[in-house]
One Martini backbone bead per residue (centre of mass of N, CA, C, O) as a GRO file, in nm:
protein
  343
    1UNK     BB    1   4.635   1.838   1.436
    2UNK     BB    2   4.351   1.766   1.547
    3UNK     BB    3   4.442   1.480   1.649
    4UNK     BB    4   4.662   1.618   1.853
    5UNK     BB    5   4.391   1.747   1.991
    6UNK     BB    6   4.225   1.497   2.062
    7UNK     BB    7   4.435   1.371   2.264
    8UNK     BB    8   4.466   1.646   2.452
    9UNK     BB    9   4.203   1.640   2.504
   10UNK     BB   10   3.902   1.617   2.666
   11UNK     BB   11   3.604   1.443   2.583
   12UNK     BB   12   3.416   1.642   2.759
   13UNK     BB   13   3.512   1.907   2.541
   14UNK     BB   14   3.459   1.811   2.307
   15UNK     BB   15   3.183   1.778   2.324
   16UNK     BB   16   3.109   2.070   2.424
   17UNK     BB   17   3.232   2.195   2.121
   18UNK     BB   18   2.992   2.019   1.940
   19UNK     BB   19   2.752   2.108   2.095
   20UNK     BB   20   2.823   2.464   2.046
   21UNK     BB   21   2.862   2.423   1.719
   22UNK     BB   22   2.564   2.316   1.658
   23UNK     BB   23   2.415   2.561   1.826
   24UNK     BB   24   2.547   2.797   1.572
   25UNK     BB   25   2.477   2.580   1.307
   26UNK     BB   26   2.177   2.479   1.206
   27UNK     BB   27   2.141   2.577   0.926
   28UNK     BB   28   2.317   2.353   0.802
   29UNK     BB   29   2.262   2.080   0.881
   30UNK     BB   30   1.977   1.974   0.678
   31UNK     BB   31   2.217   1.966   0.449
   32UNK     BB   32   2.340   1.791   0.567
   33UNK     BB   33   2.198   1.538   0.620
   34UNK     BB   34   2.072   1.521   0.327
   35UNK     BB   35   2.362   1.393   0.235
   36UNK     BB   36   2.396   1.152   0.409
   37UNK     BB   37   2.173   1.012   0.303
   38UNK     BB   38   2.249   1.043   0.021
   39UNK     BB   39   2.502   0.846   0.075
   40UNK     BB   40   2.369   0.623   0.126
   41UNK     BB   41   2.157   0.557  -0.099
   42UNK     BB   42   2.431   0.506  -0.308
   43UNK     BB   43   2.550   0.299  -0.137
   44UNK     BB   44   2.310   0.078  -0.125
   45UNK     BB   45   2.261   0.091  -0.443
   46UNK     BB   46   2.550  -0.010  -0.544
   47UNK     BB   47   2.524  -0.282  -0.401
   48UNK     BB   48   2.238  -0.384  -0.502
   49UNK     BB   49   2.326  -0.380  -0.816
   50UNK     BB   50   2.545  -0.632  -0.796
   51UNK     BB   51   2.272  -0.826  -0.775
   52UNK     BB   52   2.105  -0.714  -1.015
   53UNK     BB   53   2.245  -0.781  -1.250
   54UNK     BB   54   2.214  -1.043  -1.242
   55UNK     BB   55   2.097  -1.321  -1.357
   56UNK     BB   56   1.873  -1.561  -1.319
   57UNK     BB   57   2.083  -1.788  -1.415
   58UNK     BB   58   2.311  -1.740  -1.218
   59UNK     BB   59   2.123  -1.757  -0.920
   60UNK     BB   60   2.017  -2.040  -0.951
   61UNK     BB   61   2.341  -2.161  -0.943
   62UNK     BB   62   2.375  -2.092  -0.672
   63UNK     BB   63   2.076  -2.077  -0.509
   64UNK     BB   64   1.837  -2.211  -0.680
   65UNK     BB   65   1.532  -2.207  -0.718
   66UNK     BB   66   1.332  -2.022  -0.685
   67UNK     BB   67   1.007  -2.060  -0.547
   68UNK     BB   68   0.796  -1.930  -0.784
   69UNK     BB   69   0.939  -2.084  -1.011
   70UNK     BB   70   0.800  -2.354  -0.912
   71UNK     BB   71   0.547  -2.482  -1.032
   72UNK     BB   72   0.371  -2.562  -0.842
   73UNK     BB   73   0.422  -2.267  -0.691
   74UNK     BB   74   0.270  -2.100  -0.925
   75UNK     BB   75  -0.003  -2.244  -0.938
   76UNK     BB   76  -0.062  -2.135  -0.692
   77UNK     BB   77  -0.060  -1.851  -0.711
   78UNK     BB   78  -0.261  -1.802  -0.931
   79UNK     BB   79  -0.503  -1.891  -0.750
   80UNK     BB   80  -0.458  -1.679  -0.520
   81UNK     BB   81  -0.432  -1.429  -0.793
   82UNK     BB   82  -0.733  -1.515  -0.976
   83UNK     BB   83  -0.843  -1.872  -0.936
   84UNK     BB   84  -0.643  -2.002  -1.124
   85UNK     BB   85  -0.404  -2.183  -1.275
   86UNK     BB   86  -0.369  -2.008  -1.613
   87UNK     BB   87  -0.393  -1.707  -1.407
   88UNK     BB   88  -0.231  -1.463  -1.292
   89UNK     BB   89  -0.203  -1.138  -1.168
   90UNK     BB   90  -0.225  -1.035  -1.516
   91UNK     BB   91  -0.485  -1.133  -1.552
   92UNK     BB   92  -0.652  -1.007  -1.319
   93UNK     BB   93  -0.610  -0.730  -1.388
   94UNK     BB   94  -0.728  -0.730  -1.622
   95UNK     BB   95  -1.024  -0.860  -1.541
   96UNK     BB   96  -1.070  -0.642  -1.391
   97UNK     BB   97  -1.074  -0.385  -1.562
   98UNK     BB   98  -1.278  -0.483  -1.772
   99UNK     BB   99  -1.523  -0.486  -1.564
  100UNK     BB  100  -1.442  -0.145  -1.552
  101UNK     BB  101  -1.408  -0.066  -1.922
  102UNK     BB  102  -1.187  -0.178  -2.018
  103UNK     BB  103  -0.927  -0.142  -2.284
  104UNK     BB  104  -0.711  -0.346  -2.509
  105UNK     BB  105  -0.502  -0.154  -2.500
  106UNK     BB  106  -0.297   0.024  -2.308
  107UNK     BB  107  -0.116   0.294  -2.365
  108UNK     BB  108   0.037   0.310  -2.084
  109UNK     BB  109   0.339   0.178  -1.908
  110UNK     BB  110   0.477   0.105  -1.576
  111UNK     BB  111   0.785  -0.023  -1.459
  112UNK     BB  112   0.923  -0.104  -1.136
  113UNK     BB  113   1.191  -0.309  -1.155
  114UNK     BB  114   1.243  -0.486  -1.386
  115UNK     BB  115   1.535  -0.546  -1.450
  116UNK     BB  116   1.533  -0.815  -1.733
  117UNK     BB  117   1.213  -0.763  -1.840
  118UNK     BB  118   1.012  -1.024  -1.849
  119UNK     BB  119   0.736  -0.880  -1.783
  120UNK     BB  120   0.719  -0.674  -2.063
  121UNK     BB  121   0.775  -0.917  -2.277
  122UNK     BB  122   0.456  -1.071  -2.152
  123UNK     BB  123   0.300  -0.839  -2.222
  124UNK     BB  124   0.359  -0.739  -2.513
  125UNK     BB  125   0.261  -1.020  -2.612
  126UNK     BB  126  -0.052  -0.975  -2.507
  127UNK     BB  127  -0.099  -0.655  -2.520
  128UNK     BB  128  -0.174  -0.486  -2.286
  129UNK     BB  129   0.037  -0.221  -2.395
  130UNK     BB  130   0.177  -0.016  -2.634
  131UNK     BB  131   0.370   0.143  -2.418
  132UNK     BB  132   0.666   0.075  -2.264
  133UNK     BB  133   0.813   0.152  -1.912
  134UNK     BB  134   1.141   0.105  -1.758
  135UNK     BB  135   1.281   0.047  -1.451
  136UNK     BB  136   1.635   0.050  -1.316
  137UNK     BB  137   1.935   0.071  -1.094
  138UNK     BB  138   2.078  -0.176  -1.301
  139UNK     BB  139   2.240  -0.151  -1.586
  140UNK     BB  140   2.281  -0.435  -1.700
  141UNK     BB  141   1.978  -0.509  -1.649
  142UNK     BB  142   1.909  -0.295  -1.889
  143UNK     BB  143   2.089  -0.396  -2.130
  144UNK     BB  144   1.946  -0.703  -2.135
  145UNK     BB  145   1.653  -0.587  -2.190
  146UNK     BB  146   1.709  -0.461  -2.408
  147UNK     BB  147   1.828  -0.674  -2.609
  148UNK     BB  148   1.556  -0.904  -2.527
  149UNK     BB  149   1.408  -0.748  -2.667
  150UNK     BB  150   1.524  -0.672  -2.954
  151UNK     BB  151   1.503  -0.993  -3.034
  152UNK     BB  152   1.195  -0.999  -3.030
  153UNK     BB  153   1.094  -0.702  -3.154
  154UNK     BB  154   1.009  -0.481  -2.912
  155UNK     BB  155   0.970  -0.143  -2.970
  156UNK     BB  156   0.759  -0.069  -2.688
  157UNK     BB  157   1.017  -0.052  -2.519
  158UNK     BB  158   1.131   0.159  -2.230
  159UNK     BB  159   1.468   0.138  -2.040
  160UNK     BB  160   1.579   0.289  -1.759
  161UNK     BB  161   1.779   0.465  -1.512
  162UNK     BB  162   1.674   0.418  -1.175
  163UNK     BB  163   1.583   0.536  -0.808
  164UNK     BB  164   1.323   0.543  -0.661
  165UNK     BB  165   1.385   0.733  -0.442
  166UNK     BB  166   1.403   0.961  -0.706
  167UNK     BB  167   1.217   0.954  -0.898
  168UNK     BB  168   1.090   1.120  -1.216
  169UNK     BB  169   0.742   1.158  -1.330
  170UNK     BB  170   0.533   1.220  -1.548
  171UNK     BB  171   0.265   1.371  -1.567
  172UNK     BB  172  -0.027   1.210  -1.672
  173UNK     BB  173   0.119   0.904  -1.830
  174UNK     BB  174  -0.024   0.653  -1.702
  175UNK     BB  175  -0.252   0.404  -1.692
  176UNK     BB  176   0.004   0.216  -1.531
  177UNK     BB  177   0.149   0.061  -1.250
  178UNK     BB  178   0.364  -0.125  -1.135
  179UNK     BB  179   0.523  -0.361  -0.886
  180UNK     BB  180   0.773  -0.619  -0.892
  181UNK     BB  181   0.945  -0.708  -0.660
  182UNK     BB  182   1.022  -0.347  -0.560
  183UNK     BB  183   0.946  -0.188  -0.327
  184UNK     BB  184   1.056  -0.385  -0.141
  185UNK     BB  185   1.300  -0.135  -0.212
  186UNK     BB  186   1.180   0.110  -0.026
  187UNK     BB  187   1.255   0.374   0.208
  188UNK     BB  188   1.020   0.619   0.092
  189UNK     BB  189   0.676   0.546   0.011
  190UNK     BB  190   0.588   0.825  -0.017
  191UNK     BB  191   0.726   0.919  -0.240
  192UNK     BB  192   0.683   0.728  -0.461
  193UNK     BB  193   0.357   0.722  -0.431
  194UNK     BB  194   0.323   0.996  -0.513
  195UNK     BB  195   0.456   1.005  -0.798
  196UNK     BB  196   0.273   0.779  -0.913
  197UNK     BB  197   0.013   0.928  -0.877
  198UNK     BB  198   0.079   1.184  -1.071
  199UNK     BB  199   0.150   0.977  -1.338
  200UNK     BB  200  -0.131   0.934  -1.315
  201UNK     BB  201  -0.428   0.900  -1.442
  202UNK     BB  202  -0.742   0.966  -1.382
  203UNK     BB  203  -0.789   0.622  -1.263
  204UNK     BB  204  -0.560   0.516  -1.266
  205UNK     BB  205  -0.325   0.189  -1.175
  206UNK     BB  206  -0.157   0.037  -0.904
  207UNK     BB  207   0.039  -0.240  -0.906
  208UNK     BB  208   0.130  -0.501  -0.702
  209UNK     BB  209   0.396  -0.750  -0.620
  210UNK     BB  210   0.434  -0.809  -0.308
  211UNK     BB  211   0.639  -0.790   0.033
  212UNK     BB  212   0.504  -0.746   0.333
  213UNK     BB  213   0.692  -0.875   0.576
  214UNK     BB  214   0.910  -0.840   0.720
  215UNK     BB  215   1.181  -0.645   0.823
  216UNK     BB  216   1.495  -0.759   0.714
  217UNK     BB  217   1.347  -1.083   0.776
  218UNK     BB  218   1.203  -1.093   1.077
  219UNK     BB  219   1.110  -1.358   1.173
  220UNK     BB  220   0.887  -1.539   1.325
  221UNK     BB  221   0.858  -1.786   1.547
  222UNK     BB  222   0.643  -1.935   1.392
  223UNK     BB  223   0.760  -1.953   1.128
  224UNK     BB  224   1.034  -2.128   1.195
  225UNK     BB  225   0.920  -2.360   1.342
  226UNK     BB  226   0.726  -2.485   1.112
  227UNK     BB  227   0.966  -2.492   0.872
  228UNK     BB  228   1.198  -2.624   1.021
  229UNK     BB  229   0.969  -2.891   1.101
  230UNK     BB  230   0.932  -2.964   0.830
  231UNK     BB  231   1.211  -2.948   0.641
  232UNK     BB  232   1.358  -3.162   0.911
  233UNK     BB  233   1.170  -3.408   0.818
  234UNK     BB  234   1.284  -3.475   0.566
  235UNK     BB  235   1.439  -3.625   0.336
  236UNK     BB  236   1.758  -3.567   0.267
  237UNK     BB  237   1.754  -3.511  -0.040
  238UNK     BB  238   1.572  -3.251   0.010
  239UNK     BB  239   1.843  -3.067   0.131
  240UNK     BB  240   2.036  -2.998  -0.117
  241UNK     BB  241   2.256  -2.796  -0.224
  242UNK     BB  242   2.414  -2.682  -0.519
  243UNK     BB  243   2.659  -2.741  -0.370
  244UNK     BB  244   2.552  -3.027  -0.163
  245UNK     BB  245   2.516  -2.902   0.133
  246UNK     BB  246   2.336  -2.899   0.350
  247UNK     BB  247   2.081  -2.795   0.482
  248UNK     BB  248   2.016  -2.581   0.733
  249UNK     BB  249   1.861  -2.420   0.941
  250UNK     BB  250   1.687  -2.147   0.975
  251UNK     BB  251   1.714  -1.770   1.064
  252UNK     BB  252   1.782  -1.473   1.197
  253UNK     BB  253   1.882  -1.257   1.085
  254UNK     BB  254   2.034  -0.998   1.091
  255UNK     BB  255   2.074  -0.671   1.038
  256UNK     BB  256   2.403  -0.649   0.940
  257UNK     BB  257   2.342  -0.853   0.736
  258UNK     BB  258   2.165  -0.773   0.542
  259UNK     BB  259   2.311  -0.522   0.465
  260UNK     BB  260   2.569  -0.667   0.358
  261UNK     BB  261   2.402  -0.774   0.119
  262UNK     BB  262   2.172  -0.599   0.151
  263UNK     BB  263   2.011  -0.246   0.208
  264UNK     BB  264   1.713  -0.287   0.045
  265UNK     BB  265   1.602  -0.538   0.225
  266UNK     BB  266   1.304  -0.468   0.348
  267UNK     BB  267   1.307  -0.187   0.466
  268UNK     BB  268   1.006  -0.143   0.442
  269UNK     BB  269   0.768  -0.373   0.379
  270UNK     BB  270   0.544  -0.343   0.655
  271UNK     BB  271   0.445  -0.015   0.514
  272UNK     BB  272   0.311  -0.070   0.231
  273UNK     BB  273  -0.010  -0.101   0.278
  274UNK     BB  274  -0.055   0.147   0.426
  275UNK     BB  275   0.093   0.380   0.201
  276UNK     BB  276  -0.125   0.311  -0.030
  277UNK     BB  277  -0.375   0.404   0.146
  278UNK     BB  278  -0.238   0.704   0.154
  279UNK     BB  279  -0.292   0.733  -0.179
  280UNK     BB  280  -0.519   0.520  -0.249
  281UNK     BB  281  -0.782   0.333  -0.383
  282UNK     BB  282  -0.832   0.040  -0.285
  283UNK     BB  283  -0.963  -0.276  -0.449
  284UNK     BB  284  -0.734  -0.519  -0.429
  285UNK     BB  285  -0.649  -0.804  -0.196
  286UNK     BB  286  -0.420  -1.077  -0.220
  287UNK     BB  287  -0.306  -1.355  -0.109
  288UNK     BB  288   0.000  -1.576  -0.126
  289UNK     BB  289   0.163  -1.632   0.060
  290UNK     BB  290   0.509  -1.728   0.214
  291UNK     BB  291   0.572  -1.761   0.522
  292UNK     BB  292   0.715  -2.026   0.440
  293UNK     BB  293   0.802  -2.114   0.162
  294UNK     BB  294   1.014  -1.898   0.081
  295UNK     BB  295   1.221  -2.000   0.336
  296UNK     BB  296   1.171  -2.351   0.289
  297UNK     BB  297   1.278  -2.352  -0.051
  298UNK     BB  298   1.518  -2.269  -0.023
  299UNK     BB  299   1.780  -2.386  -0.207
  300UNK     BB  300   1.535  -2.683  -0.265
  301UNK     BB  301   1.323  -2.675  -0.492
  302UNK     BB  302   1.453  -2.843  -0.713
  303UNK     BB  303   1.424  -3.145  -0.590
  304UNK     BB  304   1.122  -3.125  -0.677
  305UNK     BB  305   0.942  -3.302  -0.870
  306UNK     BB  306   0.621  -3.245  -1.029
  307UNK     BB  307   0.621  -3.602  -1.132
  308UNK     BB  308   0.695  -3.688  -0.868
  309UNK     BB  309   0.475  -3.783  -0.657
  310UNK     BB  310   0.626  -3.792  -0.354
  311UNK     BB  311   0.719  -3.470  -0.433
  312UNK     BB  312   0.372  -3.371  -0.472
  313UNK     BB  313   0.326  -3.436  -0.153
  314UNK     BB  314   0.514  -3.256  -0.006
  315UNK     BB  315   0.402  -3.014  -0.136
  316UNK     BB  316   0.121  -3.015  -0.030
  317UNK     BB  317   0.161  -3.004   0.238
  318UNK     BB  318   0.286  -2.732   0.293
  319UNK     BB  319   0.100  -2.588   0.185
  320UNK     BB  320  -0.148  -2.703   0.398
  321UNK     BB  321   0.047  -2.554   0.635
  322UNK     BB  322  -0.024  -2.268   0.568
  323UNK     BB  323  -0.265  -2.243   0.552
  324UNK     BB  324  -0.385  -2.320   0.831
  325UNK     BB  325  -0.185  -2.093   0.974
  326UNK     BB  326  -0.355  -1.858   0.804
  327UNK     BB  327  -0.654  -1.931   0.912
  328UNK     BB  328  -0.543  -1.898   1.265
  329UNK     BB  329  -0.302  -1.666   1.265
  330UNK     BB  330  -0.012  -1.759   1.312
  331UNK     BB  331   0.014  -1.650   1.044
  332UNK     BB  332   0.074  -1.452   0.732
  333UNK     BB  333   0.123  -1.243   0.463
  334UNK     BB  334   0.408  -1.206   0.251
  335UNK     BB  335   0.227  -1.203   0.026
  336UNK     BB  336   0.081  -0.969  -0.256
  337UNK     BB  337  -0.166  -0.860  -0.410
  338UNK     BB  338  -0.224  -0.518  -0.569
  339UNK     BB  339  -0.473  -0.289  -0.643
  340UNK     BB  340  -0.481   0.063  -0.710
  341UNK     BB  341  -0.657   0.403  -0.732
  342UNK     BB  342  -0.662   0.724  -0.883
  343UNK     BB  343  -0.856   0.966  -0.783
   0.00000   0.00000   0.00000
């Protein structure tokens, strides 16, 4: 029937009578409104959990190795989150803490996005925390986590699913809250950012190690034209993807591909610096670089042997052009550790 009538109704008319009922039921809106939103983050949610849910052992062979994977670009990461190479951004974390009085273990510990559990089974056999809790959206990826401490012996990690958009967390119960590349999966920063503040206990910190890059992935053009003119230098060997076949050069992808592929990449990544700022007294802040190397390695970092000279003269040279154009402000740091504490 309805059909029937706007078919035959002109739409100048229907326009005027939607019109007319939103200003009638004003009341309302605001509950439709809050529905759709909530519409929309359960299914951004379950879409995004679907790729979540994967192994990491799953998405390297499909994939290629993380750029963060391969062994010399750890080892950079860590001198520029620590200062050493045999010490990550969760040594230098520890070391910040224990310089302001902190002893270890710490009683409780949150991680956000915990994902397959890797971070919370490597604090927990180092000590860092009595007892960890962690979230994540994926179920699958929850139950391997479980599994995976189980297996360990870890008895002090405990797992549960929840959505950071909407996690509700116990007033002044953790000592630590982490965040591991998983902020950028959040498009209401500050809601999160203020519950994770009153879960904190007074003093206690936030660390973020995190993607603060553009929103959605939009390269800016100087990114794309550096990274695409350096690894299409390369000869043809580094270039084969997974799959076999050569890598074409990157592109800024639309806004329309990045949703249908994750809905919550990078949703909002490009407001977190300023979001923990007005939630927390921000203590340090670490820059990683990664805004050639992230995507200059995608697909390809596999192909670089850490043994063979040729191979670690390639990457030191990468390496050596990314530090360059952040130097001279060219790029900026697309990765970034944040340490900050709970007034």
């Amino acid at each position: 029937m309805a059909a029937r009538l706007s078919a035959s109704v002109p739409s100048w008319m229907l326009g005027i009578a939607r019109f007319a009922y939103r200003a009638a039921t004003p009341h309302l809106w605001p509950a439709r409104i809050a529905h759709m939103r909530a519409r929309k983050r359960r299914l951004a949610g379950e879409r995004a959990s679907l790729d979540w849910d994967r192994s990491p052992e799953a998405k390297q062979l499909a994939r290629g190795i993380y750029w963060m994977g391969h062994p010399l670009v750890a080892r950079r990461l860590n001198i520029k989150a620590s200062g050493s190479p045999d010490a990550d951004a969760y040594g230098r974390l520890q070391q910040l803490l224990e310089a302001q009085g902190w002893g270890f273990p710490v009683s409780r510990a949150l991680s956000l996005g915990c994902g397959h559990g890797a971070l919370e089974r490597r604090l927990a056999s180092a000590g860092f925390a009595a007892r960890y809790d962690a979230i994540d959206l994926a179920p699958q990826a929850i139950a391997e986590a479980r599994r995976l401490a189980d297996d360990a012996g870890l008895q002090n990690i405990h797992y549960s699913v929840g959505d950071l958009e909407q996690v509700d967390l116990p007033a002044g119960a953790f000592d630590v809250v982490l965040a591991h590349q998983s902020a950028h999966h959040v498009e209401d920063l500050d809601r999160l950012f203020a519950t994770v503040s009153r879960a904190l206990r007074p003093g206690g910190v936030f660390h973020l190690h995190e993607f603060v890059g553009p929103d959605r992935f939009q390269w800016t053009d100087a990114q794309l034209h550096h990274m695409n003119a350096f690894v299409g230098a390369l000869p043809a060997r580094y270039l084969r993807l997974p799959s076999g076949e050569p890598r074409p050069n990157k592109l800024r992808p639309t806004i329309a591909d990045m949703i249908a592929i994750d809905p919550t990449e990078a949703i909002s990544s490009s407001a977190i610096l300023n979001a923990v700022g007005r939630h927390f007294r921000i203590l340090e802040i670490r820059e990683l670089g990664g805004a050639l190397l992230h995507e200059g390695l995608g697909g390809i970092g596999q192909n670089f042997d850490p043994q063979a000279p040729e191979d670690v003269a390639h990457l030191d040279a990468f390496f050596a052009l990314e530090d360059r154009l952040m130097s001279q402000g060219v790029i900026a740091s697309d990765f970034v550790t944040v340490t900050a504490m709970r007034e």
